[in-house]
N, C-alpha and C positions, 0 to 999 in steps of 0.2 A: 284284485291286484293283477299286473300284466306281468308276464315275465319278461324281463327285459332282451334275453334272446330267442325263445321261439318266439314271444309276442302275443303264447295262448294266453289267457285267463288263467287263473288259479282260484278257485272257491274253496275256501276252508268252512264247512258246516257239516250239519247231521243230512241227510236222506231224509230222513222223518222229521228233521224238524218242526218243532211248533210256531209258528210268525202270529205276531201281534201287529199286525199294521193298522193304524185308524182305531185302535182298541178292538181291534176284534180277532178271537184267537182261533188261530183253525192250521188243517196241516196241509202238507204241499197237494196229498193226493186231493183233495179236492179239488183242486184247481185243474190236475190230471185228467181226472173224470170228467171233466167239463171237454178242455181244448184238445186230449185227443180223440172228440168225437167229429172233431171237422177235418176235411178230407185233405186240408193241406198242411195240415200235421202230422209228422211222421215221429215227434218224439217232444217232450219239455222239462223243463228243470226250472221249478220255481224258489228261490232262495228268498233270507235278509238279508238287507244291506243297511248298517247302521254307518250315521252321520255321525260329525264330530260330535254336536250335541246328543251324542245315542240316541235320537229320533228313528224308529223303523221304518224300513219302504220296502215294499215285497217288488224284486223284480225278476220277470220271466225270462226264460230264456227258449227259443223254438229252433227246434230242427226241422227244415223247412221238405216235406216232398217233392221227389220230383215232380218236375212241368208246372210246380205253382212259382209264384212268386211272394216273397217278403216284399209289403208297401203299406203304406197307411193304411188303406182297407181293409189289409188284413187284420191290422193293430187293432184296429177299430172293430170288427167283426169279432174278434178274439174277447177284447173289453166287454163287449157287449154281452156278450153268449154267456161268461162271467158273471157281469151282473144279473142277467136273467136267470141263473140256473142257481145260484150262492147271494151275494150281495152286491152291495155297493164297498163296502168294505173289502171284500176279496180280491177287488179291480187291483192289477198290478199298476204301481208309478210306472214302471220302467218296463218296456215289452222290446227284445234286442234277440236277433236271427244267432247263430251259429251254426257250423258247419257241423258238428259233431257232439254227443253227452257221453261222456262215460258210464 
């Protein structure tokens, strides 16, 4: 949800949540352990986002270090490192930059 006057996002979940995306059940730190091991990650925050049909889709969220840049490459670098390290199931649908995680 957006807030309609700052415009941030609002995430209502746990920290620890458990996601089942694709049937596969696993918690956010995994995903942690993976993407902040690459150098143009400075922070992440991996959530659900359930569909009208309550269909799961894990999507990430990256706070980007300085001097890099967020672009498909990196999305794609990020997926990847993902799949190689956890699964195909852990791939996030949705991988989207922000300025800042609580």
């Amino acid at each position: 949800m957006i807030n309609p006057i700052t415009k941030n996002w609002i995430i209502n979940c746990r920290s620890d949540e458990t996601l089942n995306p694709k049937g596969c059940r696993f918690g956010p730190s995994e995903i942690y352990n993976v993407v902040e091991t690459l150098p143009e990650v400075l922070d992440c925050l991996c959530v659900a986002q359930y569909g009208k049909d309550m269909e799961e889709r894990a999507v990430l969220f990256l706070k980007i270090r300085k001097g890099y840049t967020f672009n498909e490459d990196l999305v794609s670098k990020v997926k990847k490192i993902i799949e190689k390290e956890c699964s195909f199931q852990h791939v996030p649908e949705v991988v989207l930059e922000v300025k800042d995680i609580p």
